[in-house]
N, C-alpha and C positions, 0 to 999 in steps of 0.2 A: 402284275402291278395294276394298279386301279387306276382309271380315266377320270374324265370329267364331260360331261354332257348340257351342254347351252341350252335352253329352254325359250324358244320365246310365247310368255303367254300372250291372254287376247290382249292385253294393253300393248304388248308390242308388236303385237301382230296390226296394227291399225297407226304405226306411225310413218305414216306418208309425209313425204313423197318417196322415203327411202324403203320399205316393208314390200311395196313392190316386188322391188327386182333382190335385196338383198336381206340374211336374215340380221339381226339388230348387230349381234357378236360379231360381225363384220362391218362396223363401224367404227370409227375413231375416237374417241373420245378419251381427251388430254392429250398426250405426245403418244398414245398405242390405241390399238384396236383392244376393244372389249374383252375380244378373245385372248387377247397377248397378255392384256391385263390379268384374267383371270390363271392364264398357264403361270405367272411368274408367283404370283399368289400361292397356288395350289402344289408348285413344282411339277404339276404334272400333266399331262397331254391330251388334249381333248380330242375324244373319241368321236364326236358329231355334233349334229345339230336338233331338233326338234320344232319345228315351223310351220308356216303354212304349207298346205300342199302341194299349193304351184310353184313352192320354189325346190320340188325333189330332184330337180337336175341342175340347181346351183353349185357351179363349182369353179375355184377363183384361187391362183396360186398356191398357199400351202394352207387354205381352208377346210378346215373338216368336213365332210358329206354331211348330206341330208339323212337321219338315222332312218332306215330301211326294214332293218332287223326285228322283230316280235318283242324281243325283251329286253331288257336293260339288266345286267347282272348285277348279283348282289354285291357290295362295295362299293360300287361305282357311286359319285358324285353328281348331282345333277345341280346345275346353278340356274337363276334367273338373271338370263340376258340382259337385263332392265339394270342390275346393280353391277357398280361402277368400284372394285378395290384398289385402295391405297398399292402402291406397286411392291411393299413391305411383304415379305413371305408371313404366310398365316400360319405353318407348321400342320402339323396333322391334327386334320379337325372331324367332325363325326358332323356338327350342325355349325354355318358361320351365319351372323348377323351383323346386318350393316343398317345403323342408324333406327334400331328394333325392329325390322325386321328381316324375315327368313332368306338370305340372299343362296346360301348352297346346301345341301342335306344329303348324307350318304346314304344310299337305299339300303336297309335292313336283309331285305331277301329281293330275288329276281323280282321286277317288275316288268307291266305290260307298255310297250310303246304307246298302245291307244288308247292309255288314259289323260296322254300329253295331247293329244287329235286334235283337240278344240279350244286350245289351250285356257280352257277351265279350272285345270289343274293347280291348288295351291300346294306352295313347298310346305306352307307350316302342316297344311296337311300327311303330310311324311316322314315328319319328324317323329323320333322316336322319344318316348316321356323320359327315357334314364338317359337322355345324353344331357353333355353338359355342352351350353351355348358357349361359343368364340365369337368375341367383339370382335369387327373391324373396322378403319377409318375406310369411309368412303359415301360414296353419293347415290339416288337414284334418279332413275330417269321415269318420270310419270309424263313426260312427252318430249316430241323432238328436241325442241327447243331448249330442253335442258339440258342439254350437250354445251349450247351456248352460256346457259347461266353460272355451270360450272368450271368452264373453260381455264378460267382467273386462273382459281385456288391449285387445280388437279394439273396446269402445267407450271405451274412455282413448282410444287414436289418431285414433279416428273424428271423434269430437264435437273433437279439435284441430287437424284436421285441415278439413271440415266449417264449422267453425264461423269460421277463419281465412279462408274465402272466401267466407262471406256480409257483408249489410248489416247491420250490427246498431245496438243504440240503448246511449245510456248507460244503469247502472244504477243512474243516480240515482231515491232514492226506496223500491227494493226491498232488501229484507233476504238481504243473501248472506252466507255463513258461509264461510270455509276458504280455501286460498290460488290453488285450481285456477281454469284459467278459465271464465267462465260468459259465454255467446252467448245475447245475445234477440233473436233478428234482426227489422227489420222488419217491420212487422205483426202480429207477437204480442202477444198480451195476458197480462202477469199480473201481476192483481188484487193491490190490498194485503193486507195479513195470510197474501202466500205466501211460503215460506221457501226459499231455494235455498242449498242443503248442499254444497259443492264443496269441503267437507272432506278425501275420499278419491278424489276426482276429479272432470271437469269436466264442464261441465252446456250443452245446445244445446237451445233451444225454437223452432221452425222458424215460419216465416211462417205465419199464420194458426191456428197452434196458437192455445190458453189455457189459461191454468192458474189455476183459482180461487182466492178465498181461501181458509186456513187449509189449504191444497194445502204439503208437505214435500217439494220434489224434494231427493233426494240420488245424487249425482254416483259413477261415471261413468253419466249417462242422456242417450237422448238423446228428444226428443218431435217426432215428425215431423210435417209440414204438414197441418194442418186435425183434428188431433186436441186431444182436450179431456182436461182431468186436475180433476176434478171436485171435489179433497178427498180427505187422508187422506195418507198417507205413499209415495210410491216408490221405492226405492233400487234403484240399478245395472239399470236395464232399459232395453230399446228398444221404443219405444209407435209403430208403424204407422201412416200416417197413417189418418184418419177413424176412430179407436177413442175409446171413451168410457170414462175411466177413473176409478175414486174408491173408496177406502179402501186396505187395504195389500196393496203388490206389493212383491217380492223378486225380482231377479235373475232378471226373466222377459223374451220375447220377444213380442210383437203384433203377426202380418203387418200384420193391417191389416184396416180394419172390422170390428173387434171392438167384444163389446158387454159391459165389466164396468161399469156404474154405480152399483152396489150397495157397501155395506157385503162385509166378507168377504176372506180370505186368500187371495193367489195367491201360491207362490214359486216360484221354481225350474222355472218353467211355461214352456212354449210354445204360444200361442193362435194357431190358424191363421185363414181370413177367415172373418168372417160369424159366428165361435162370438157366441154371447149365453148367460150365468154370472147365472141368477137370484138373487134377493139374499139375502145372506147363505151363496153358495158358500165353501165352504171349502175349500183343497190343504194337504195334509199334506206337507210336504218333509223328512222327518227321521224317522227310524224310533224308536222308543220305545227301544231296545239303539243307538244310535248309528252302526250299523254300514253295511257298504256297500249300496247299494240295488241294487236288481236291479230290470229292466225287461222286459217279455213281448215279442216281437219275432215276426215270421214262421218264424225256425230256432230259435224258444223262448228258454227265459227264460234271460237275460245279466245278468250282473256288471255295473255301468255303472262300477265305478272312482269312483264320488260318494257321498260321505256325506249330500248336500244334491241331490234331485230330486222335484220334486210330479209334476204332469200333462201330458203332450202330447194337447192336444185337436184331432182334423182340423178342416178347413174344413166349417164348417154344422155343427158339436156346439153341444148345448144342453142347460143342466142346469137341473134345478125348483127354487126356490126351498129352503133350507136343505141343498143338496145337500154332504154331505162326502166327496171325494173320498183313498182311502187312499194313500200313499207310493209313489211310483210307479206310476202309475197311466197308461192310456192309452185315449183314450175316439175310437173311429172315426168316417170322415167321415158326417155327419148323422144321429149316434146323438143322442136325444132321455133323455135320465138322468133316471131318476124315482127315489127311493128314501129310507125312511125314516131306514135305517142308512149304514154305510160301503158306499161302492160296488164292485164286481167290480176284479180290479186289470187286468182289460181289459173296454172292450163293443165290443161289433162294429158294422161303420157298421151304419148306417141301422137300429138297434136301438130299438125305442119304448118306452119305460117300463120294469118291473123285472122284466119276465121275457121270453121270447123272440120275442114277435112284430115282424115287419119293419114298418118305415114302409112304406105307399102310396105308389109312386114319384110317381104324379101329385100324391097329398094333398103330397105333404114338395115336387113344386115350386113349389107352387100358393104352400105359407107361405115360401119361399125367394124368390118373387117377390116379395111382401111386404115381406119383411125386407130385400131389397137396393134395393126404390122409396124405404125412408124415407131412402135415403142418394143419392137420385138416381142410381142404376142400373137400368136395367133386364134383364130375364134375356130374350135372344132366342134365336133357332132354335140358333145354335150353343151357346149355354150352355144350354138344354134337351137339346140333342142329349148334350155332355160329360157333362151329369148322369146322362144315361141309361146312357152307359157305364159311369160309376164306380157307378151303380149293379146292373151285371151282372157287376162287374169285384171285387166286393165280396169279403171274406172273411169266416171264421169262426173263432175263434180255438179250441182244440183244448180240449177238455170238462177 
């Protein structure tokens, strides 16, 4: 049976803060990861990854490896990480396109790994002339931030989608508002005195999640397995499983094992794993003049097209208590954010407190082992090995 193989070219091999430490297909985007995305799409199971090369010892619950192996067999699928499918099965395809263009291509005969290397590689380039193209609904990402712009639409579908094939309970009992529908699938808990908003759209609380009292989910949100919503208001985000969440979030994203339990504003954010937002962090998603935001990036600072964007935090950032983060803002994998005022509108990973010195790679895995025991993970040779990488693999953002 033929696989399916994640591609990240160089446009996504350059989307910081998160290309660091993880590859794209392992981001979230709508109510699933990329990857989960494309497995439900494709029916079928993806064989690896193709990335940069300091991430060849990422490996992360049931994520596929870094492809190691010489060739890619013939049949096999290879997709670009970047494109975002509808969760609708595509059937058996030979070429898929999303929004014209090449988002998956089956390779005709074995190919070589190392023409993926540089990720120079285009799909359209692979395509064979007799196949016939498959439309599909869906998005791309030509940067971060477009995670955020298409958030809206891709969790309207998701959570009715989603939520049409699980077991759910009546909601007798709970106070729901609005006309969209709302999924508590077995096993969830939420408490009285929580409010579920599906006024502007429809609302999915996955098995084993909870959502406390006096907790305001508003719709479209979806809250993934074994994650908790602690109190406070959230509108239109996707909460990762195992993240703890409480006070007000806006139109944000949470791979997963995240840690906001505090009081404090998040909007327009993307939290990658493992961040922990000491309490009473606050994201700024709105500039004082209205205007478009702009974001710092590897080729410098870009227009992002949003009038509404807070912070992309990598995996393992962490900010101190009372931390305000400014509009646009991007904080690198296991930068530790000290600071009394508004923050730099970048810090570089592994950056400790409010001026330039680097985390101790040993001290930072020492409290990274820590922090992922309290959620029953543990960090072995090859998550100490990946860390080591992303910590040699680091950058600096330009004075």
């Amino acid at each position: 049976m033929s696989q399916f193989f994640l591609y990240d070219d160089d446009c996504a091999r350059r989307f910081e803060p998160f290309a660091l430490a993880r590859p794209v297909g392992e981001l979230r985007a709508g109510a699933l990861l990329i990857r989960e995305r494309w497995q439900r799409a494709l029916g079928l199971t993806c064989g690896g990854f193709m990335g940069a090369a300091h991430l060849a010892h990422f490996a992360e619950f049931e994520a596929p490896p870094f492809v190691v192996h010489h060739t890619l067999p013939a049949g096999s699928i290879v997709v670009n990480a970047r494109a975002l499918p509808s969760l609708t099965p595509v059937g058996a395809a030979d070429l898929v396109e999303i929004g014209g263009r090449v988002a998956a291509v089956r390779l005709v005969e074995e190919t070589r790994v190392t023409l993926f290397a540089d990720g120079r590689m285009s799909l359209e380039d692979l395509a064979s002339n007799g196949w016939e193209r498959t439309m599909k609904d869906g998005h791309w990402l030509d940067a971060p931030w477009d995670l955020l712009r298409h958030l809206g639409d891709m969790l309207a579908g998701d959570v009715l989608t989603l939520g049409a094939e699980r077991r759910c309970v009546a909601l007798t009992g709970l106070t729901v508002l609005g006309t969209h529908p709302v999924f508590v699938e077995e096993g969830a808990v939420v408490e009285p005195f929580a409010v579920l908003d599906a006024t502007a759209g429809p609302i999915l609380v996955s098995q084993g999640a909870s959502v406390a009292a006096f907790t305001r989910l508003v719709g479209p949100t979806y809250v993934a397995p074994s994650a908790q919503v602690l109190g406070g208001k959230v509108v239109g985000s996707s909460i990762g499983e195992h993240c703890r969440v409480h006070g007000e979030v806006s139109t944000s994203i949470f791979v997963g094992h995240a840690n906001k339990g505090h009081d404090g504003f998040v909007g327009h954010s993307v939290l990658g794993r493992w961040v922990n937002l000491g309490a009473a962090t606050v994201t700024s998603n709105l500039k004082n003049t209205y205007g478009e935001v702009q974001l710092w990036t590897p080729q410098g600072v870009r227009p992002t097209g949003l009038q509404f964007l807070g912070t992309l935090f990598g995996d393992h950032a962490k900010t101190a208590i009372g931390t305000r983060l400014t509009t646009g803002a991007v904080i690198g994998v296991g930068a530790n954010v000290v600071g009394s005022g508004l923050t730099p509108k970048v810090v570089a990973p592994f950056l400790w407190g409010d001026g330039d010195a680097v985390y101790d790679i040993e001290r930072f895995m020492s409290v990274a082992e820590r922090v992922m025991s309290r959620r029953g993970v543990s960090l072995d040779v090859e998550g100490r090995r990946h860390l080591a990488r992303v910590f040699a693999a680091r950058w600096t953002p330009p004075a």
